[in-house]
Each structure stands twice: as C-alpha cells, then as structure tokens.
C-alpha positions as CSV (number, residue, x, y, z in Angstrom):
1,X,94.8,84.4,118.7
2,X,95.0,87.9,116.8
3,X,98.4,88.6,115.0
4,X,100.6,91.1,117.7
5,X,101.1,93.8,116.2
6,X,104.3,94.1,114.2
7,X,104.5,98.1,114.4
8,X,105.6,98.1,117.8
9,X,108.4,95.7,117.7
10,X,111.5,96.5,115.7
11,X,113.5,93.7,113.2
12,X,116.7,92.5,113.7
13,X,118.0,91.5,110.0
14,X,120.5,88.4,110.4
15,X,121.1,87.8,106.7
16,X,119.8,88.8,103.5
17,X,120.2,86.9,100.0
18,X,119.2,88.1,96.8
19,X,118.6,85.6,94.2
20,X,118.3,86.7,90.4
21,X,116.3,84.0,88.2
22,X,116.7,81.1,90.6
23,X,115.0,78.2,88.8
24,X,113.7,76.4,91.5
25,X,114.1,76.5,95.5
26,X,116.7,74.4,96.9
27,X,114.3,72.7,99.1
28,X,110.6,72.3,99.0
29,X,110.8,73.0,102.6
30,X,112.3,74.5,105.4
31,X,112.0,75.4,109.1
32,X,113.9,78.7,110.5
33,X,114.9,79.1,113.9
34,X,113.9,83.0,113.4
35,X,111.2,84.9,111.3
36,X,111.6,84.1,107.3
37,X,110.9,87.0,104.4
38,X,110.8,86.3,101.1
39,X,110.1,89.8,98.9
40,X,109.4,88.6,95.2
41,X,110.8,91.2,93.0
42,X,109.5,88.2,89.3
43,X,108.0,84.9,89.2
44,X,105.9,83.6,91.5
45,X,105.6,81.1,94.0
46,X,102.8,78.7,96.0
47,X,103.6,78.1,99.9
48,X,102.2,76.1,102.7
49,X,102.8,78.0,106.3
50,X,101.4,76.2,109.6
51,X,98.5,74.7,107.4
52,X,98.1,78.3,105.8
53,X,98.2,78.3,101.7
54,X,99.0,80.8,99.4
55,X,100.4,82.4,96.2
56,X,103.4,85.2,96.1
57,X,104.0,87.2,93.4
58,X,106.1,90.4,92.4
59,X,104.8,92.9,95.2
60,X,104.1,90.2,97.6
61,X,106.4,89.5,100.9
62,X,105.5,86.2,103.0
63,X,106.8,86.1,106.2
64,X,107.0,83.0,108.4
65,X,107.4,83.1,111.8
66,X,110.3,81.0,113.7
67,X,110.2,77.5,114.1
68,X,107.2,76.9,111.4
69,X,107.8,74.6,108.6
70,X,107.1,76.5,105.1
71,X,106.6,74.7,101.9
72,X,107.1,76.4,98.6
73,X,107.2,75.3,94.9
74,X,107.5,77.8,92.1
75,X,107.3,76.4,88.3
76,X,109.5,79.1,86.7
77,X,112.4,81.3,87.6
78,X,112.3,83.5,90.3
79,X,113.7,86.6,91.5
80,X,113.5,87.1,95.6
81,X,115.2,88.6,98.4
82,X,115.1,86.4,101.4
83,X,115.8,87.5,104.7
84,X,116.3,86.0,108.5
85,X,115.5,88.1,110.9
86,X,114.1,88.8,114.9
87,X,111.4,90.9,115.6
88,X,111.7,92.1,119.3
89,X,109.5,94.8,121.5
90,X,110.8,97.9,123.0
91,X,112.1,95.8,126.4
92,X,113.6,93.4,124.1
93,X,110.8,91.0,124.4
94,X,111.0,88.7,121.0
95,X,107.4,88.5,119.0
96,X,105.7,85.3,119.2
97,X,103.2,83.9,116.8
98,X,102.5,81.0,114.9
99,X,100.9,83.1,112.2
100,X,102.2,83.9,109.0
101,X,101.8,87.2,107.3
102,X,101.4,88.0,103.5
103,X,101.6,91.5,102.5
104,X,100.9,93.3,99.1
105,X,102.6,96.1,98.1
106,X,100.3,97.9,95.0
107,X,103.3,100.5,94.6
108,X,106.1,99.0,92.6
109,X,108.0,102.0,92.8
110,X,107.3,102.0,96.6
111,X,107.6,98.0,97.0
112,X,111.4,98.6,95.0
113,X,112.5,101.6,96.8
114,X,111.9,99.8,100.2
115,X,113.6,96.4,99.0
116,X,116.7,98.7,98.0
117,X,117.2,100.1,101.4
C-alpha cells in the first residue's frame, strides 16, 4: 500500500526534545503510541522500522509511524531533535500507515531554518 500523502494532513506536535551530544540512546528501542521524528542536526545513527533499515545523518529526518517498534544504535554522539506528534486530514481523520518515511534535506541552511521554527 502507497504511502498517503502527508501534504494533505496537518501535524499535531505533542512534545519536542532537543538533545545536544547525547552519547548514546536511552533505549535501543521503542514503540510510540503517535508518529516519532528524529531531525539529526550531527552524528549519525542506524535504525530498524517495521522490518525497514536505514542510516540517518545531519540533514536526514526518520519518521515512524504510531505503534511501530523502531530500533536505533548510534556509535558516537549525537545531536537530534525528537518529536511526538499526530498527523490528522482536513475532517480530523488521523493518518494511518505502517510505513516509515526518511527524508533528506540537501539544504543545511534550509534543513536549520525549518528545525528552528
């Protein structure tokens, strides 16, 4: 099933945490009742998402969708902003998938501006 598209829902931030040369994550894994951002601003970082595997780096935001268990290791510090959040249509219909999204921002001046926002 195709990925809905995210452009005609709006998000719903539910908390936000920035973490400045974090040595390693808390946990290797984790399951969110709501969608899950990380935005790496340094380091990088290997995940696992719904059998999905991939590498984040500064410029990179992986988002996991709710109820989705996401592993992640990183093997130096890291600087991210993580974020909880609901993604809901215009009737207020929440956005379901099971698919996790990785985007790459090639701006760093556009990937900082819209982290600082």
């Amino acid at each position: 099933m195709p990925f809905p598209s995210p452009w005609t829902h709006s998000a719903t931030v539910i908390r936000h945490n920035y973490f400045h040369n974090k040595e390693q994550f808390e946990r290797d894994s984790d399951l969110y009742p709501v969608w899950a951002c990380f935005a790496v601003e340094k380091g990088e970082f290997r995940y696992e998402i719904g059998g999905i595997n991939g590498h984040a780096l500064m410029g990179n935001m992986v988002i996991c969708p709710p109820n989705v268990r996401f592993h992640r290791t990183t093997y130096n510090p890291i600087t991210f902003h993580f974020f909880l959040f609901t993604w809901t249509g215009t009737a207020g219909e929440p956005l379901h998938s099971h698919v996790p999204l990785h985007l790459s921002i090639s701006t760093r001046e556009r990937y900082f501006s819209s982290l600082s926002l």
